[in-house]
C-alpha positions as CSV (number, residue, x, y, z in Angstrom):
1,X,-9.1,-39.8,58.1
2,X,-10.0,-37.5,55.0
3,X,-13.0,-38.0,52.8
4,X,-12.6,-36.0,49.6
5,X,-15.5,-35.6,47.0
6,X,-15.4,-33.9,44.0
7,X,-17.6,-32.6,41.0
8,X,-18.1,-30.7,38.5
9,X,-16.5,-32.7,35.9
10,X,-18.7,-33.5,32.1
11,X,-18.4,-33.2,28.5
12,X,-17.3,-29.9,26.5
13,X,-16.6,-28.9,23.4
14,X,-12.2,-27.4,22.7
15,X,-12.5,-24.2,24.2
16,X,-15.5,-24.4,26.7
17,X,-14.6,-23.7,30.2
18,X,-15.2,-26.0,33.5
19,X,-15.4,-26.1,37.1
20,X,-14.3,-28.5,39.5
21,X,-14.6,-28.3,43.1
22,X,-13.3,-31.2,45.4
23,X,-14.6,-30.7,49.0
24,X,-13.3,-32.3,52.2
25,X,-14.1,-33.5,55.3
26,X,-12.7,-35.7,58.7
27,X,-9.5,-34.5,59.5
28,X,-9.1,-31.2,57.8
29,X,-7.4,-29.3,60.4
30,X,-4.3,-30.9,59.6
31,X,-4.2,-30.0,55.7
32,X,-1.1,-29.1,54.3
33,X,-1.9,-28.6,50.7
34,X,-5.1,-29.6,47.9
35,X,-4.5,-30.1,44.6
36,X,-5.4,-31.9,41.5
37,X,-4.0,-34.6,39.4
38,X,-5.5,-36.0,36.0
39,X,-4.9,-39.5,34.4
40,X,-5.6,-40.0,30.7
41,X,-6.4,-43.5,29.6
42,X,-3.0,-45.4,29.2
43,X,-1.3,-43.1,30.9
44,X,0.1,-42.0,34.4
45,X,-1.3,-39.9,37.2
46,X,0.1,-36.3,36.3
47,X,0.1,-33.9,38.5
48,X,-1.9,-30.7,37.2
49,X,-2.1,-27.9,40.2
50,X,-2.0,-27.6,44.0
51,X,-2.1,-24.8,46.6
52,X,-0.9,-24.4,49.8
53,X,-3.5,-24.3,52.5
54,X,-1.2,-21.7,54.6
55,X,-0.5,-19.2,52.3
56,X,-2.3,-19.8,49.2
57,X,0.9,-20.0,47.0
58,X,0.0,-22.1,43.4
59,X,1.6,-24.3,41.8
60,X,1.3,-25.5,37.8
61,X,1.7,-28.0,35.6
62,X,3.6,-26.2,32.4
63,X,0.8,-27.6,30.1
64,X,-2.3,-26.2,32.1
65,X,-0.4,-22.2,32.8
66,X,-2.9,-19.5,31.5
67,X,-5.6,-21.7,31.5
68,X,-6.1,-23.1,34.5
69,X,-6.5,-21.7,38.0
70,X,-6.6,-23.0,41.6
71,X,-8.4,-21.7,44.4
72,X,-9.8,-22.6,48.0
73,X,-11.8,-21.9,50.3
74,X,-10.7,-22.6,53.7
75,X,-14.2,-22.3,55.5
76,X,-15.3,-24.8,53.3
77,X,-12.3,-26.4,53.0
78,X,-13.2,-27.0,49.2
79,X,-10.7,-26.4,46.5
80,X,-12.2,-25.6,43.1
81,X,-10.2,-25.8,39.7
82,X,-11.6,-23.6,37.1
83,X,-10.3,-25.0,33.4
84,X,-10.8,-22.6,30.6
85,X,-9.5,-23.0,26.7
86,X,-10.1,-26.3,27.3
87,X,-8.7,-28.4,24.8
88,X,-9.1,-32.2,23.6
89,X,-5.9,-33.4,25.4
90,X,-7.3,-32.5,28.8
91,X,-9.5,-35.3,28.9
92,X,-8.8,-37.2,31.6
93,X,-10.3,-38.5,34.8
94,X,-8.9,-35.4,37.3
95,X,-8.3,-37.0,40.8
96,X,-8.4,-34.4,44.4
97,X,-5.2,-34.6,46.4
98,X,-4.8,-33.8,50.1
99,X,-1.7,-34.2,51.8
100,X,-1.3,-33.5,55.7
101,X,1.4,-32.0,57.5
102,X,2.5,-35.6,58.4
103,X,2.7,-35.8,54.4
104,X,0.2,-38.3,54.2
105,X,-2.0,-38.2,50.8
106,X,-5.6,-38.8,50.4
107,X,-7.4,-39.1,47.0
108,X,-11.0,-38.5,46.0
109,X,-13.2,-40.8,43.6
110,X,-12.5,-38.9,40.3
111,X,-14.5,-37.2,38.1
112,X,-14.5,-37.5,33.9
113,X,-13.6,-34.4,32.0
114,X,-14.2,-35.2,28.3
115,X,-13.6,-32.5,25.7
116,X,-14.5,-32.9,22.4
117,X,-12.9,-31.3,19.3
């Protein structure tokens, strides 16, 4: 099992900047990839950035490209998500994502990002 806990999230104004950080623990030896997913209300789970654990290779959602960057840290195993430019439709609840190499997913709580215009 994988326990994921994240923070960082809060309430900015359109162009503020924001870090997240999700950190993990349990069965981390087996991670394949962390990542982050947001979910607007009335709306789906959208995928929003990931990185491979092996090689570090990103990956973006079109809407989030300049602006957003991933990044780990394997000793920690914590992946942060630094937000800048932030604009109103970003607000979301932003959900951690681990998946194993048996390409089993594991989700955190959640945390609010609210930014005001």
């Amino acid at each position: 099992q994988v326990q994921l806990v994240e923070s960082g999230g809060g309430l900015v104004q359109a162009g503020d900047s924001l870090r997240l950080a999700c950190s993990a623990s349990g069965r981390t030896f087996s991670t394949s990839a962390m990542g982050w997913f947001r979910q607007a209300p009335g709306k789906e789970r959208e995928f929003v950035a990931a990185i491979s654990w092996s090689d570090g290779n990103t990956y973006y959602t079109d809407s989030v490209k300049g602006r957003f960057t991933i990044s780990r840290d394997n000793a920690k195993n914590t992946v942060y998500l630094q937000m800048t430019s932030l604009k109103p439709e970003d607000t979301a609840v932003y959900y951690c994502n681990l998946r194993d190499h048996r390409d089993i997913a594991y989700w955190g709580q959640g945390t609010q990002v609210t930014v005001s215009s």
